[in-house]
C-alpha positions, 0 to 999 in steps of 0.5 A: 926710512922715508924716500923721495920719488921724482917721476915722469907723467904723461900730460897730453897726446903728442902730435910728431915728435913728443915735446916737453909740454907733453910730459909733467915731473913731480917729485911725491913721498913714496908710501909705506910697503903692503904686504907682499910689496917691494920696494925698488930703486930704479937704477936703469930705466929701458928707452925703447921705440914702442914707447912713442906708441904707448903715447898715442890714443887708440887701439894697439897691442897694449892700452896707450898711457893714460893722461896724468899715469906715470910713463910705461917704461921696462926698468932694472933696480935693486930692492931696498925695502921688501915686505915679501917672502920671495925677495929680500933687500939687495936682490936686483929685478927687472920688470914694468917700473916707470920712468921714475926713481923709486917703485912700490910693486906686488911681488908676484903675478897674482897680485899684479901681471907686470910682476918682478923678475929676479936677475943675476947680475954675477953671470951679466951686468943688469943693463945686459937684462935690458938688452940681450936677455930682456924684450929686446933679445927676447924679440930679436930670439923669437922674431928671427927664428919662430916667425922669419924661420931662417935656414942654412945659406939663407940671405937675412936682412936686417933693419936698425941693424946697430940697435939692441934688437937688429944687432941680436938678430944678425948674430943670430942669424950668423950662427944658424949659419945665414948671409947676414946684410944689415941697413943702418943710418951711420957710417960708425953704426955700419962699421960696427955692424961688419967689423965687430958683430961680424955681418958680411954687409952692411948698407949706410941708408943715408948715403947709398942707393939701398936697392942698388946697394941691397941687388949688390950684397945680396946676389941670390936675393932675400929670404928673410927681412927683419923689419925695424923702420917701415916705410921706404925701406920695406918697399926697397926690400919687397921689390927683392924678396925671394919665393917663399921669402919672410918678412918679420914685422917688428916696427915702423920707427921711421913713421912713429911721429908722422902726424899723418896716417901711417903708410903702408906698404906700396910693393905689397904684391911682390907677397903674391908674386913670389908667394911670400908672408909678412908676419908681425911679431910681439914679444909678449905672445912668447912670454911662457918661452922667455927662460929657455931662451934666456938660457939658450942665449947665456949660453951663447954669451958665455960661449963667445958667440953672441955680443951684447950690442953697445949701451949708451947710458943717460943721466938724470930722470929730468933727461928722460924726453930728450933722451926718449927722442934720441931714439927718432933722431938716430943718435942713440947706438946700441942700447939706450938706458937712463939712469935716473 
């Protein structure tokens, strides 16, 4: 059967926020399957921050996207054509897809390195291997408990608290027992922040003084901080972190489109004084480790102790940039997937 790939491309570097001339569709035929390749219809593409990154020339964690290469984006989809033993028609995967309608890929890890990975969408719904247990459970799982290191009675702080990463950290860290004090920009992000993910503050960026609201939530100052935003923010909390405090760099979505250099930040000696570390993290660096927390944190779901975060879905591959951006805009709430 002969099928039709509409697909997104990076025409050129953005400077700010990404702009329709940056980015080219083109509709192609999608060839025919060699052996040890699958093929996969794409039925959820995964819009996350670090993709703003992956546009921008220079040295980073992963090489930038290359002019005229179809965009980087982690996706869920279902095999409709195989030409490998390990995976037949019907089966659902997930792994580096592109922002496109259909994926011809190597089957395993010695063929290619972004290799598929069969998912059980009878013990969750795929998006949920987007979300709690994909990149973004595996960052909030590995980011909160190997590099922030939180301890019972601890005073967790988490940034971008309603998205998919910092709504998995402050429930992990409720269940390892932690006061948990989210930052989010809107009003219904901070109500479903304390009423439904059950953190015991939450402070609204947008419309509260953060260091006197951050002084009030956290009476016996901070210990770990999860840092989603960067820039102000990350001072405010600096200037209250504790002896021997935490801080987990996960991103700076606050600075992504400056067409500035970045800032960095301006209370750094408070790491001195109160003998503190900020450390970053890459999800990556744990991929040996992803089953068993995958495993560990089902366990979790089925248990009723961890809530997998809202998920927004878009429609239409021609929607992808504008859904892209909804990221930098704070419109997004929870997990945002285009089905294209």
């Amino acid at each position: 059967m002969a099928y039709s790939n509409t697909r997104v491309l990076l025409a050129s570097r953005p400077q700010g926020l990404p702009q329709p001339e940056n980015l080219t569709i083109e509709t192609v035929e999608v060839p025919p399957l060699a052996p040890g390749q699958v093929l996969v219809k794409v039925e959820l593409i995964s819009l996350d921050p670090a993709m703003r990154g992956w546009m921008n020339e220079g040295k980073s964690y992963a090489p930038p996207i290359a002019i005229g290469e179809v965009f980087r984006a982690l996706a869920a989809g279902q095999v409709v054509e195989s030409q490998h033993p390990g995976f037949a028609v019907g089966d659902y995967v997930t792994g580096v897809l592109g922002a496109q309608q259909y994926m011809v890929r190597a089957g395993d890890a010695a063929q290619d390195p972004a290799y598929l990975r069969k998912v059980d969408t009878g013990l969750a719904p795929l998006e949920t291997y987007l979300a709690t247990l994909g990149m973004p459970g595996m960052t909030a799982y590995f980011g909160l408990l190997d590099t922030g290191q939180p301890q019972p009675a601890n005073t967790v702080v988490v940034s971008g608290a309603a998205g998919t990463v910092g709504s998995v950290v402050g429930q992990i860290a409720k269940l390892k027992g932690c006061r948990v004090v989210g930052i989010a920009g809107d009003q219904a992000k901070v109500d479903y922040c304390v009423q439904e993910l059950g953190f015991d503050a939450c402070i609204n960026y947008k419309t509260e003084d953060v260091a006197a609201a951050l002084r009030a939530a956290c009476p016996q100052g901070i210990d770990v901080y999860f840092d989603n935003v960067g820039g102000e923010i990350l001072d405010t909390v600096l200037l209250q972190i504790n002896l021997k405090g935490r801080i987990v760099i996960c991103g700076a979505i606050l600075q992504y489109n400056n067409t500035a250099p970045a800032k960095g930040p301006a209370n750094y000696m408070m790491l001195l004084v109160n003998r503190a570390r900020m450390e970053g993290i890459l999800v990556g660096d744990n991929a040996v480790r992803f089953g068993d927390a995958a495993r560990e944190m089902a366990g979790w779901l089925r248990e009723g102790k961890l809530t997998t975060p809202k998920v927004q879905t878009e429609h239409g591959i021609e929607n992808f940039l504008p859904t892209l951006n909804k990221l930098f805009s704070g419109e997004n709430f929870g997990k945002l997937v285009l089905a294209p």
